[in-house]
C-alpha positions in Angstrom: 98.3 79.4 94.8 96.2 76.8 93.2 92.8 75.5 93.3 92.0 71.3 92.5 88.5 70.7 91.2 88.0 67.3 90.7 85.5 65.6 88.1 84.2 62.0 88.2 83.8 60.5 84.8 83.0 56.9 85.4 85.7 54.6 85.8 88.3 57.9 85.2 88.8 61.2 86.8 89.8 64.6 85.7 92.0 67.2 88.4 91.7 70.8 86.6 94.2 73.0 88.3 94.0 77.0 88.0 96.4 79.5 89.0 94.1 82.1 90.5 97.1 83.9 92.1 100.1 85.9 90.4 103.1 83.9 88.9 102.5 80.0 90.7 105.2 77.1 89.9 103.6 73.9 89.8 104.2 70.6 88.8 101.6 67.7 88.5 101.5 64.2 89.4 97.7 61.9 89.6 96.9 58.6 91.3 94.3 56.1 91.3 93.0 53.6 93.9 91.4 50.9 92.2 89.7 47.8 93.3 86.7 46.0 92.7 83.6 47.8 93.3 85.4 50.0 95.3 85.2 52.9 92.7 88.0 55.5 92.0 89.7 58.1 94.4 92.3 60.3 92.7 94.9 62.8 94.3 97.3 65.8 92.9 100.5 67.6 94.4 101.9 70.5 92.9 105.4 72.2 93.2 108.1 72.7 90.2 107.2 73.9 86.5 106.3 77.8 85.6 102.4 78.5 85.6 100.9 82.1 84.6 97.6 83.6 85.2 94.6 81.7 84.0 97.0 79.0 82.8 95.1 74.9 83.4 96.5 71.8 83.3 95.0 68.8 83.4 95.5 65.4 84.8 94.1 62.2 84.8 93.9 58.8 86.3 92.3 56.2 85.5 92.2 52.1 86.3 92.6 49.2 83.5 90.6 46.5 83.7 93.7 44.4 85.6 93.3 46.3 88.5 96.5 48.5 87.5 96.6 52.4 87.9 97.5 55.2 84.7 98.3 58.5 85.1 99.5 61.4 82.7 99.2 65.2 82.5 98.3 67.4 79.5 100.9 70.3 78.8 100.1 74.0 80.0 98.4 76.0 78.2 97.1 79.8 78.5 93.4 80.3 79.3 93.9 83.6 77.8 92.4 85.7 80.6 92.9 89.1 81.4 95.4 89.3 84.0 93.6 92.6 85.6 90.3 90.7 85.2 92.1 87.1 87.0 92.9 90.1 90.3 89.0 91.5 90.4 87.3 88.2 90.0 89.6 87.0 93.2 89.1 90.3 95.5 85.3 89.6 94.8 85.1 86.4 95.4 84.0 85.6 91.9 84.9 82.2 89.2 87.4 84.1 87.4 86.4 82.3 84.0 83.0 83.6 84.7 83.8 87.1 84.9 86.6 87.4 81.9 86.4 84.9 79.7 84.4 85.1 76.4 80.7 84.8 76.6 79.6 81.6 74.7 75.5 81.1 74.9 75.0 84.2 73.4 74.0 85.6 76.6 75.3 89.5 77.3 76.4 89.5 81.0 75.9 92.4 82.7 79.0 94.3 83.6 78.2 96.9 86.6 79.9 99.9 87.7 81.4 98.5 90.4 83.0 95.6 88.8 84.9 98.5 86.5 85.5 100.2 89.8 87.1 97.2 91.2 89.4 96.6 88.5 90.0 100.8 88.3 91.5 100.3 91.9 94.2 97.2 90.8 95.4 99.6 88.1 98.8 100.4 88.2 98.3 104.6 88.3 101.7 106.7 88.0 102.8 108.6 91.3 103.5 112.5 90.5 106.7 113.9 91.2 107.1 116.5 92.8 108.9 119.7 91.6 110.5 122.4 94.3 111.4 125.9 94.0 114.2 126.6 94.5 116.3 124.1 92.9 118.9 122.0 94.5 117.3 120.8 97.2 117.8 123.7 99.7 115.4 126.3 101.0 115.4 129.0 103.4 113.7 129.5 106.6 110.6 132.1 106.8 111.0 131.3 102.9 107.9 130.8 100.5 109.4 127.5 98.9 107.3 127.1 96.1 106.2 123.7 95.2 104.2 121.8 92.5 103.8 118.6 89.7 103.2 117.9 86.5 100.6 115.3 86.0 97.4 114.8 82.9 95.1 112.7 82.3 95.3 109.3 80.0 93.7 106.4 79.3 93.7 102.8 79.9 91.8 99.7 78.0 91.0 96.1 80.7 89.1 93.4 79.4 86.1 92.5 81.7 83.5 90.2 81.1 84.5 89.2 77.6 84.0 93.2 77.0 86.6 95.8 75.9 86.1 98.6 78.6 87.7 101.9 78.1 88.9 103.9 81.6 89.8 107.5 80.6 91.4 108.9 84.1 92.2 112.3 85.5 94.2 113.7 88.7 90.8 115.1 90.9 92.7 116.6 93.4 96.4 116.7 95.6 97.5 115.8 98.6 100.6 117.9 99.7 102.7 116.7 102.6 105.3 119.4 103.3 107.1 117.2 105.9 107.2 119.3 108.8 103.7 118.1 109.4 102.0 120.4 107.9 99.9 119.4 105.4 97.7 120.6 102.3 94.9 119.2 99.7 94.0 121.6 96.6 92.5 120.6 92.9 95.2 122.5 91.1 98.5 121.1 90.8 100.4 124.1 91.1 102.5 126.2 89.1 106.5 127.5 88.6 107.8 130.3 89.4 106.5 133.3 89.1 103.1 131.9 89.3 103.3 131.0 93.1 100.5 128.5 93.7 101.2 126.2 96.5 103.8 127.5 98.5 104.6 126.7 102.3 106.8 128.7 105.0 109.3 126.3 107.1 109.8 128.2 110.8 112.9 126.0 111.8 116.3 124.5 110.1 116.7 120.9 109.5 116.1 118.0 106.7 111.7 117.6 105.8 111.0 115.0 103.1 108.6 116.9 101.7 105.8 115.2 99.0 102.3 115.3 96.9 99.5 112.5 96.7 97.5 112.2 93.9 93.5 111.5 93.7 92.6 110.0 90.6 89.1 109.9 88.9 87.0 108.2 86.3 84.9 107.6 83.2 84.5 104.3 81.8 82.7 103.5 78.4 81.9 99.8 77.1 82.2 99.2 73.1 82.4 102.8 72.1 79.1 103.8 74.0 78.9 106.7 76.2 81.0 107.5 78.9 79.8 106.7 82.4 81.7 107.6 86.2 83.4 105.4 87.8 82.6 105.2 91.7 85.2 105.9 94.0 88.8 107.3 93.2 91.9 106.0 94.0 94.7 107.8 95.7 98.3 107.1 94.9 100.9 108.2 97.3 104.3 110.7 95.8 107.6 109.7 95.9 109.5 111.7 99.0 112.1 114.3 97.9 114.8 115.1 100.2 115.0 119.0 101.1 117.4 120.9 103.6 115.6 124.5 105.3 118.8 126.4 106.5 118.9 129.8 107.4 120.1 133.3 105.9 123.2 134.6 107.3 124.3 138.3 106.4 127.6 138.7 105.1 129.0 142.0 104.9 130.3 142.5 101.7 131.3 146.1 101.8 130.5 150.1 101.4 
């Protein structure tokens, strides 16, 4: 999607065109209305050419002195914007050069909590997958399956405000979804066998799609300084694994 802001310089005009959304295509064309004493109007229309976030173009018309109409359009060129910072300025409604581009008057803007929580929530966190004992994908009925992840913490870097901001993020807590409708939320993210930390009974045969969300938590710091929470977490939901419960059957296998 684009945006047209239009400046009047005199006798000329200037469209700038942004891409405020993901990947746009556009292509550029201007026109002039010109006329004695009737002043300048100018028009663009986009569709055709690759844009990327933060990416301007500009385009101008202008009228000559006979009354005739000239038109041209500057090559694309990269704005250089966090892409991350591009998303949070549009979900909060703010001018995405103001909030990630480079400070110029020497003026430190102040960069609050919840614009780092904003951008926290557009990261791209990793779903945990989900590990069930035992193997195979088959269980027994009246069974203690066994179930649990494997999942640390790590660290991101977004650029906001001109700033290098640090985001060091932890799994909080678990969501398990055993899918038999039964359902279970715990801080630990469980352990193999033999240490039997989240385990769940299925009463009836039949195919569940069992899985685990994860919470995740945390601390940003700006320029080295100290660390600071971030408000709010973010949960991400698990991928589904496919399980069959049957049931025992005894075989007699002799004296």
């Amino acid at each position: 999607m684009a945006a047209y802001t239009f400046v009047r310089l005199g006798r000329a005009a200037v469209v700038l065109v942004l891409t405020l959304g993901a990947v746009a295509t556009l292509q550029t064309s201007a026109s002039a209305e010109c006329g004695p004493g009737s002043g300048t109007s100018v028009s663009g229309t986009a569709a055709g050419s690759t844009l990327v976030i933060g990416a301007e173009q500009e385009v101008s018309a202008s009228c000559s002195e006979g009354g005739g109409v000239s038109a041209s359009a500057n090559s694309i060129r990269d704005s250089d914007l966090d892409a991350l910072c591009v998303q949070v300025a549009i979900s909060t409604a703010r001018d995405p050069f103001q909030l990630c581009d480079l400070p110029t008057d020497g003026e430190t803007p102040q960069l609050t909590p919840g614009i780092v929580g904003a951008a926290f929530r557009r990261l791209s966190l990793p779903a945990s997958e989900l590990v069930v004992q035992p193997p195979g994908g088959r269980t027994l009925v009246n069974f203690e399956t066994n179930f649990y992840t494997e999942n640390g913490g790590f660290t991101r870097t977004v650029s906001l405000l001109g700033r290098r901001v640090e985001l060091r993020i932890w799994p909080a807590g678990y969501g398990w979804r055993f899918g038999d409708g039964a359902t279970r939320q715990t801080v630990g993210a469980g352990s193999p066998y033999p240490d039997l930390e989240i385990t769940h009974r299925y009463l009836d045969k039949g195919r569940v799609s069992p899985r685990v969300d994860t919470t995740y938590a945390a601390q940003f710091r700006v320029g080295g300084g100290p660390w600071r929470e971030v408000a709010g977490t973010v949960t991400v939901p698990g991928v589904a694994e496919g399980l069959r419960v049957v049931e025992a059957r005894p075989v007699l296998v002799g004296y």
